[in-house]
Kinemage of the C-alpha trace (Angstrom):
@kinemage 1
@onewidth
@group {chain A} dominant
@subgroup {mainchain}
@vectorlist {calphas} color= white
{ca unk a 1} P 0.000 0.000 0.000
{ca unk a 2} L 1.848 3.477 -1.395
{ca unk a 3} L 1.251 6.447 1.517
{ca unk a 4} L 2.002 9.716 1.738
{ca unk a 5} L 5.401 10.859 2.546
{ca unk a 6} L 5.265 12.799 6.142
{ca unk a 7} L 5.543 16.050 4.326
{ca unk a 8} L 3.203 17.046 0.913
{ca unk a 9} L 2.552 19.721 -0.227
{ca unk a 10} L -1.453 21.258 0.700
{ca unk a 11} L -2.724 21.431 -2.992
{ca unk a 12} L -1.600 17.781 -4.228
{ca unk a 13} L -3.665 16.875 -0.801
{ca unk a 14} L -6.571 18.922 -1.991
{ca unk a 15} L -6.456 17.520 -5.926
{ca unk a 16} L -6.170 13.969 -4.105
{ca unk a 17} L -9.412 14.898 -2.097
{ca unk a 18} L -11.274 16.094 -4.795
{ca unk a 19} L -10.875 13.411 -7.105
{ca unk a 20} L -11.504 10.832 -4.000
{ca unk a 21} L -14.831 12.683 -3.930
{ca unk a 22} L -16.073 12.682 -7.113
{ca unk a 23} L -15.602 17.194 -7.622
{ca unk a 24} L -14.386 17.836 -10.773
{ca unk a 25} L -11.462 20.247 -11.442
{ca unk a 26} L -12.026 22.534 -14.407
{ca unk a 27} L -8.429 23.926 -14.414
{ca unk a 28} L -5.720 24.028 -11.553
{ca unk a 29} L -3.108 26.830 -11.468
{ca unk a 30} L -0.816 26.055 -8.291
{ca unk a 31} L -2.892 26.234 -4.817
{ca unk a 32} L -5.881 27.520 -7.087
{ca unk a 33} L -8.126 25.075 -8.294
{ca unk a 34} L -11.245 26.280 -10.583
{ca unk a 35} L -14.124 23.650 -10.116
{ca unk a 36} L -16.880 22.478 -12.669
{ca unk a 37} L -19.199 23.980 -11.132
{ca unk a 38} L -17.820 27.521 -10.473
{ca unk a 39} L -16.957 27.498 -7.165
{ca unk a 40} L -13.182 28.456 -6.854
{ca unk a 41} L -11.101 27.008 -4.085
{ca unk a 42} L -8.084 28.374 -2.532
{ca unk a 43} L -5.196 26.698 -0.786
{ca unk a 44} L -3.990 29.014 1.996
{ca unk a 45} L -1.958 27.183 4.240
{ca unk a 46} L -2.552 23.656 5.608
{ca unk a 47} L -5.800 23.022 6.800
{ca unk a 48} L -7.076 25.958 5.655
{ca unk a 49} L -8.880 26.978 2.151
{ca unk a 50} L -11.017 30.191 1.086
{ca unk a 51} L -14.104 28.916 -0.929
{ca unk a 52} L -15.499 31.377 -3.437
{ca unk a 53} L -18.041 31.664 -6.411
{ca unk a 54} L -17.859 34.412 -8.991
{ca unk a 55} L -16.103 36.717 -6.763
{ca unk a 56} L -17.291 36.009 -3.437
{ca unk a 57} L -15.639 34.505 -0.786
{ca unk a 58} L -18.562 32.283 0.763
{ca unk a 59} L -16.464 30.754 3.606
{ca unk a 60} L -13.029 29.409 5.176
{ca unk a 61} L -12.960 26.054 5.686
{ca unk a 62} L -10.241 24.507 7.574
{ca unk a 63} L -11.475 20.691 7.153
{ca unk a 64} L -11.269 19.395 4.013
{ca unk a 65} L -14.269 16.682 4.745
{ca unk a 66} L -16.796 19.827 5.226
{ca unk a 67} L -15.470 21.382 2.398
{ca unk a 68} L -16.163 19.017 -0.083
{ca unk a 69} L -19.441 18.366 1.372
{ca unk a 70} L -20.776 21.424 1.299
{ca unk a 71} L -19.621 21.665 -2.476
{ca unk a 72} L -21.131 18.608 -2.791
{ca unk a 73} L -24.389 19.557 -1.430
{ca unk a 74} L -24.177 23.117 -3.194
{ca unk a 75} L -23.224 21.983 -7.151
């Protein structure tokens, strides 16, 4: 079984999330990834991402878990 070395960095954990979870990725530049369904998510610093859509920051999420569910629940 392949894991994780002790030390990643925060947006390969996110893209690895994401496509665990089923949220497509329309286009990835660094920490930024640009989702399908226009929600934009930010990598800020480990544990902690800035969720926005067309401009507006909705809310900082610091577990990844409730972040995908909520852009689950909101696509």
């Amino acid at each position: 079984m392949e894991t994780l070395p002790p030390t990643y960095p925060e947006a390969d954990f996110v893209a690895y999330a994401f496509a665990h979870m089923g949220i497509a990725v329309a286009k990835r530049e660094g920490r930024i990834f640009e989702l399908a369904n226009g929600f934009v998510v930010e990598v800020e610093s480990k544990d902690l991402y800035r969720l926005s859509h067309e401009g507006w920051v909705i809310s900082p999420f610091d577990d990844i878990e409730k972040l995908c569910t909520f852009i689950e629940r909101n696509s």
